[in-house]
C-alpha positions as a printed Julia matrix, in Angstrom:
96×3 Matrix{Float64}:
 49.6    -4.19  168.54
 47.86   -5.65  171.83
 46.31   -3.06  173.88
 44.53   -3.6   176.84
 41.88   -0.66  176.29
 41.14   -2.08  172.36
 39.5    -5.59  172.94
 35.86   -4.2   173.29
 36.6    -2.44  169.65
 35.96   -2.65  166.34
 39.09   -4.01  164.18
 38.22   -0.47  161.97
 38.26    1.36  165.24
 41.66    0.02  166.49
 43.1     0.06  162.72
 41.86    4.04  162.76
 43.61    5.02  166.69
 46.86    3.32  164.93
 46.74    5.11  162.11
 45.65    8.32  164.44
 48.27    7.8   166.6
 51.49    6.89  163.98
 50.37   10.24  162.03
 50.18   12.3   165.1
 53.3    10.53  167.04
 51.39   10.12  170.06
 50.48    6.72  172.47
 47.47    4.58  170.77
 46.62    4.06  174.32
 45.93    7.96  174.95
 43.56    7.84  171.74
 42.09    4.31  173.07
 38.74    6.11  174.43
 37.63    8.29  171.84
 34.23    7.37  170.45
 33.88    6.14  166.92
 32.97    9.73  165.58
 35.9    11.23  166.9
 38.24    8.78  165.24
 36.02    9.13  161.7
 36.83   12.97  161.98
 40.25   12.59  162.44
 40.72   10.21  159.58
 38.06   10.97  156.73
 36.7     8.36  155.23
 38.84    5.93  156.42
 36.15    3.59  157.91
 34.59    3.03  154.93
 38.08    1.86  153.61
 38.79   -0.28  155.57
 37.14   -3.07  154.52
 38.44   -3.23  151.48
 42.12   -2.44  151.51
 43.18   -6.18  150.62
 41.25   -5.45  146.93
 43.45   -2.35  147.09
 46.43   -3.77  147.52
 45.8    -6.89  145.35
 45.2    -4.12  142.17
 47.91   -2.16  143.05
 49.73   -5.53  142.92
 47.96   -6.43  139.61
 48.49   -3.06  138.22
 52.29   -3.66  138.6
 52.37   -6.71  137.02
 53.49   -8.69  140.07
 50.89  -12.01  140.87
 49.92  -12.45  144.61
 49.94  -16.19  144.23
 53.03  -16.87  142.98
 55.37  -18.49  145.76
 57.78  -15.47  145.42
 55.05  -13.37  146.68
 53.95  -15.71  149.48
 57.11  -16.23  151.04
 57.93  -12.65  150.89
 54.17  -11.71  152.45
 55.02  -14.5   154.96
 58.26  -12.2   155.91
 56.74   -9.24  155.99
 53.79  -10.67  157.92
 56.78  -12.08  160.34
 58.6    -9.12  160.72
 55.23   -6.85  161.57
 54.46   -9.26  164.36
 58.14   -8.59  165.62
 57.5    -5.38  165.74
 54.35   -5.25  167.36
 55.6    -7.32  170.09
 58.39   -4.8   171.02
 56.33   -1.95  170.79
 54.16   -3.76  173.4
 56.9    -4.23  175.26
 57.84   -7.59  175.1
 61.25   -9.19  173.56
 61.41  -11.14  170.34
């Protein structure tokens, strides 16, 4: 999602107003300004998270017996990755 008001933040801070603002229903843009605290008591613990939610997902993966490297995986991931970008586009307004 390309917002004007996120480029002088923190990847955590623009992955917290998105998760803010998809929970809530409300314009990332109109959560855009809220300082770093704000967004940390809105979302718990989140920030601490973040960094590490690709180990997450890779044992949740690994739990369920499916192997991240296998090219079944990859060219699904590639999809997904794909279709996420579509979507972010459109939700910026512009066409895919």
């Amino acid at each position: 999602m390309a917002i004007p008001a996120f480029t002088d933040r923190s990847a955590a801070d623009q992955y917290l107003v998105r998760r803010i603002a998809a929970r809530d229903r409300v314009d990332p843009e109109s959560l855009a300004a809220l300082p770093a605290r704000e967004l940390d008591r809105l979302l718990p613990g989140i920030r601490a998270t973040y960094p590490h939610r690709g180990s997450f997902a890779d044992a949740l993966l690994a739990r369920g017996g499916i192997d991240p490297t296998s090219p079944e995986y990859q060219a699904v991931a590639a999809q997904a990755s794909d279709l996420l970008a579509r979507v972010d586009q459109l939700d910026s307004g512009h066409a895919a």
